[in-house]
C-alpha positions as CSV (number, residue, x, y, z in Angstrom):
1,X,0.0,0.0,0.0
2,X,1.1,3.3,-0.7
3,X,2.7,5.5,2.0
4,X,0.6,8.9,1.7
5,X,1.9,12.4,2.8
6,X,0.6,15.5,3.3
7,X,2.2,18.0,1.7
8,X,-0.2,21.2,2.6
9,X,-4.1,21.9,3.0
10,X,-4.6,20.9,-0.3
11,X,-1.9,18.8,-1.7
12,X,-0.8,15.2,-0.9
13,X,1.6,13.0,-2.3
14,X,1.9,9.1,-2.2
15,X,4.5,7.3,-2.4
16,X,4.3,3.9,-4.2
17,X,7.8,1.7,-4.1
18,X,9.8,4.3,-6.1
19,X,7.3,6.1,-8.4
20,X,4.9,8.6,-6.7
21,X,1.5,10.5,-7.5
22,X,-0.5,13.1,-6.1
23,X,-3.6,14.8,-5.0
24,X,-4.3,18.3,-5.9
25,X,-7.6,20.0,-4.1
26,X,-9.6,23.2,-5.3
27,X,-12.5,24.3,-3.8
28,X,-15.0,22.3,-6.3
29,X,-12.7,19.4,-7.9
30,X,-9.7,17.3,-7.1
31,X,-7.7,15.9,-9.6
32,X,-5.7,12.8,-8.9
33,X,-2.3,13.0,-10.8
34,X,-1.4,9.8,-12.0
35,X,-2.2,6.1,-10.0
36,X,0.9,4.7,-10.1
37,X,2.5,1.1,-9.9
38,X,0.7,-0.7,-7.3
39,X,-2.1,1.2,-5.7
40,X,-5.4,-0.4,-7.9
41,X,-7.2,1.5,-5.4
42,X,-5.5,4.8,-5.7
43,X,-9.3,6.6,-6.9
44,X,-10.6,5.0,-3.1
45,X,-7.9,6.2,-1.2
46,X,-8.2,9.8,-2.7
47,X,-11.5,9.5,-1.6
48,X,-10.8,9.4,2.0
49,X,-8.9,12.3,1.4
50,X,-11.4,14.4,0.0
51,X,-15.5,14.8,-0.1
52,X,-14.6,16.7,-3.5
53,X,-15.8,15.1,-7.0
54,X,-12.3,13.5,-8.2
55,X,-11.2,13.7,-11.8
56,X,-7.9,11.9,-12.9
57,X,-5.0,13.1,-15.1
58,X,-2.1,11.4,-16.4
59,X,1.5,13.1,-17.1
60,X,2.1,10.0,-19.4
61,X,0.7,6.4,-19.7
62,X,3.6,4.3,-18.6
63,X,3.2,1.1,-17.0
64,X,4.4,2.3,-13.5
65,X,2.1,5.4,-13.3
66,X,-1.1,3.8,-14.4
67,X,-2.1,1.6,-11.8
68,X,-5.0,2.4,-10.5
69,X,-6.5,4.2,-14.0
70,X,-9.4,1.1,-13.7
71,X,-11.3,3.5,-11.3
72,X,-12.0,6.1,-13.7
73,X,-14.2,6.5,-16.6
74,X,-12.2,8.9,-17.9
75,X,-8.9,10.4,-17.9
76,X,-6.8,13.4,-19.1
77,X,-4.1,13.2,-21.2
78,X,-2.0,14.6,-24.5
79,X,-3.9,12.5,-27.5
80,X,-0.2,11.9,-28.3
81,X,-0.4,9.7,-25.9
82,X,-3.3,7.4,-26.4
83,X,-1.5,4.5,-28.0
84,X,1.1,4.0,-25.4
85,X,-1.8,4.0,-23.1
86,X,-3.8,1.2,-24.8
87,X,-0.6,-0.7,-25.5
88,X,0.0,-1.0,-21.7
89,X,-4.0,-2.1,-21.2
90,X,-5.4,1.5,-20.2
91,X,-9.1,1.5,-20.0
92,X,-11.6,4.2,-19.9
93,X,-12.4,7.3,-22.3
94,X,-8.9,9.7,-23.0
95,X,-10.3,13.1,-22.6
96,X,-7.6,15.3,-24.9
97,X,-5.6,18.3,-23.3
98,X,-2.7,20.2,-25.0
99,X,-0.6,22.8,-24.3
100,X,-2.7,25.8,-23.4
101,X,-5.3,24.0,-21.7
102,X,-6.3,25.0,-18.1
103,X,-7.7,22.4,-15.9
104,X,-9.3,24.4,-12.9
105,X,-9.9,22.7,-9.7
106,X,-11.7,26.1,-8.6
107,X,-9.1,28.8,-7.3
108,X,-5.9,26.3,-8.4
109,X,-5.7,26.4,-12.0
110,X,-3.5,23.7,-13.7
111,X,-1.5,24.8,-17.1
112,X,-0.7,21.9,-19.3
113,X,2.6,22.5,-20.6
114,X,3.7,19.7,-23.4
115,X,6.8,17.8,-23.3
116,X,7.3,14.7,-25.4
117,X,10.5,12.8,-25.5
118,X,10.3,10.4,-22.6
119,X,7.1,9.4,-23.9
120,X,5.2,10.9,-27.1
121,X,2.5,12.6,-25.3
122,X,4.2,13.3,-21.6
123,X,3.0,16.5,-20.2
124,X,3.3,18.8,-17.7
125,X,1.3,20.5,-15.5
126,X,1.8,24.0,-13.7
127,X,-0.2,24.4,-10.6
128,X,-0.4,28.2,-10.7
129,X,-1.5,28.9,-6.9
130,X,1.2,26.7,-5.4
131,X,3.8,27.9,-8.2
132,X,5.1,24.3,-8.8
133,X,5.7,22.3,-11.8
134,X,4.4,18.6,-11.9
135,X,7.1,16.8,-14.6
136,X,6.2,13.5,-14.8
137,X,9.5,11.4,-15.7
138,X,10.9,13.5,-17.9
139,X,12.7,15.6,-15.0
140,X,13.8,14.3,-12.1
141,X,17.4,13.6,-10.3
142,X,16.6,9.4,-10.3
143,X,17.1,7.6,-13.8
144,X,15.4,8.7,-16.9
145,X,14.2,5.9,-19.1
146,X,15.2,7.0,-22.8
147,X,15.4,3.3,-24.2
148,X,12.6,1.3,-26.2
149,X,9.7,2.1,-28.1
150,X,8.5,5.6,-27.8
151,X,11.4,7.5,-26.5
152,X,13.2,9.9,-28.7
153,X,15.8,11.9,-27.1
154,X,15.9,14.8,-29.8
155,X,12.5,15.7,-29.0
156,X,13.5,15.0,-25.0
157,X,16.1,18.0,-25.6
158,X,13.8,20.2,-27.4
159,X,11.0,19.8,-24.4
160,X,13.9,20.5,-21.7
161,X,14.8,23.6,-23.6
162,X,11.0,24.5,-24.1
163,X,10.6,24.0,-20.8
164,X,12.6,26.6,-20.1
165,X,10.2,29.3,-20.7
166,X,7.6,29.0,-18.0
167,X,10.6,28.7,-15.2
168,X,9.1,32.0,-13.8
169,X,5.8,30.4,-13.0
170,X,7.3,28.0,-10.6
171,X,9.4,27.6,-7.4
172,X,9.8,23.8,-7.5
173,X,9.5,20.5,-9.4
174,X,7.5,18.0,-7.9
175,X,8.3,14.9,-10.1
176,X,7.6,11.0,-10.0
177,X,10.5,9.3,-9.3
178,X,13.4,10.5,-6.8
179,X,13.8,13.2,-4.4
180,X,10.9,15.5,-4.1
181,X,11.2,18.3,-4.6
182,X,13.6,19.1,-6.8
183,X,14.8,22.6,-7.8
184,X,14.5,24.3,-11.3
185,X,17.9,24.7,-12.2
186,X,17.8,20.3,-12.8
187,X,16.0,21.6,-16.0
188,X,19.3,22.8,-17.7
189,X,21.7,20.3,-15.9
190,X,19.2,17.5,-17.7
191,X,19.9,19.2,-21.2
192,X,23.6,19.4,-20.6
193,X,23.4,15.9,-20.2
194,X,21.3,14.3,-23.1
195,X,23.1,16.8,-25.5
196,X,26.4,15.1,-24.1
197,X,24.7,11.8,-24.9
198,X,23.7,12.8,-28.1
199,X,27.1,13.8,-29.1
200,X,29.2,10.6,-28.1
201,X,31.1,12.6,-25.1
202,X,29.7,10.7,-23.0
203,X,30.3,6.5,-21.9
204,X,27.6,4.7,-21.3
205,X,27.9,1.4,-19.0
206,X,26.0,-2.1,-20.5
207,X,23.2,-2.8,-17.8
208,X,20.1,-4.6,-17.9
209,X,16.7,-3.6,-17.7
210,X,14.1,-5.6,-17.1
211,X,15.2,-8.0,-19.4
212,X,16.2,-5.6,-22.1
213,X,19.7,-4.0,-22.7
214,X,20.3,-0.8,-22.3
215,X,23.5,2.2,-21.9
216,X,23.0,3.7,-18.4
217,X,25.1,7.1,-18.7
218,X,25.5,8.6,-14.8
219,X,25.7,11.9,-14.1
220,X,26.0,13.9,-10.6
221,X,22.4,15.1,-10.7
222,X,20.7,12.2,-12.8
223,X,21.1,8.7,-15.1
224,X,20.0,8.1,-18.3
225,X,18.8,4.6,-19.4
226,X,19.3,4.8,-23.5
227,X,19.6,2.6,-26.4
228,X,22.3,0.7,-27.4
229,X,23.4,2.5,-30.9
């Protein structure tokens, strides 16, 4: 069972054997921010969080962060991102958002910002009120999956960089996998790296992941898990 933590009035976070999700409150809606890995029940335990209507959204539709997805009818997410989702046996209606779109919880408006590289349709979401940045996978100081089907690190690079624009809307990253928070600056660190991949300056080790091989490149502030060229 997941460990839950309060992070304020309105926020909690929970913290599922290495990947984590959240709960965001308004004052009409809450929105449940991924289910992650082992929490089938992740819509239930929200709801003893909560007396508010519960609406889920999805930064991407990896294996790990889909869990408890069953709950819902529906569930936001980049169309970009619909066939990864069926592929790993997500259910329910996909309910489109895009960069641009504001999902308001009433007074906490959530700003989808679009980042594809990790996966095709990754996202992330601004939560203006608390002036932090939800990132999904695709920035965080654990280990960045960038091998298989569905990654593509030039488009990883481009989001990083694109990311880089809406730094002034937020204090802190609050991202799935390793330390939480984590601070902005990680944004250009993760750039520096991947570029550094990209261009063979970098020596990746043989490891293997679930099965599958893959060049894990370790950095001071992150890994990257990439293909073998």
């Amino acid at each position: 069972m997941a460990e839950i933590i309060r992070v304020n009035d309105d926020t909690w976070r929970f913290e599922d054997d290495g990947v984590r999700f959240f709960l965001f409150c308004g004052t009409e809606k809450a929105a449940l921010i991924d289910t992650g890995m082992k929490v089938p029940d992740a819509k239930k335990l929200a709801t003893e969080l909560t007396d508010l209507p519960i609406m889920l959204i999805n930064t991407h539709a990896d294996p790990d962060h889909i869990s408890g997805n069953a709950a819902f009818d529906a569930v936001y997410m980049s169309p970009d991102e619909e066939d990864n989702y069926r592929a790993n046996g997500g259910t329910g209606n996909v309910i489109p958002v895009r960069e641009g779109d504001v999902i308001e919880l009433g007074g906490r408006p959530l700003h989808i910002v679009d980042i594809p590289g990790h996966t095709p349709g990754s996202i992330a979401i601004i939560d203006e009120k608390n002036r932090v940045l939800v990132s999904g996978d695709s920035v965080e100081d654990g280990n960045i999956f960038m091998f298989g089907e569905r990654r593509d690190i030039d488009k990883y690079i481009e989001s990083m960089r694109h990311l880089l624009k809406f730094t002034e809307q937020f204090d802190e990253i609050y991202a799935m996998h390793g330390s939480f928070p984590v601070k902005n600056d990680l944004i250009e660190k993760l750039i520096e790296g991947a570029m550094r991949i990209k261009a063979g300056k970098e020596e990746g080790t043989p490891v293997d992941v679930f099965g599958k091989s893959a060049l894990f490149y370790k950095f001071p502030y992150a890994g990257f898990l990439c293909d073998i060229k």
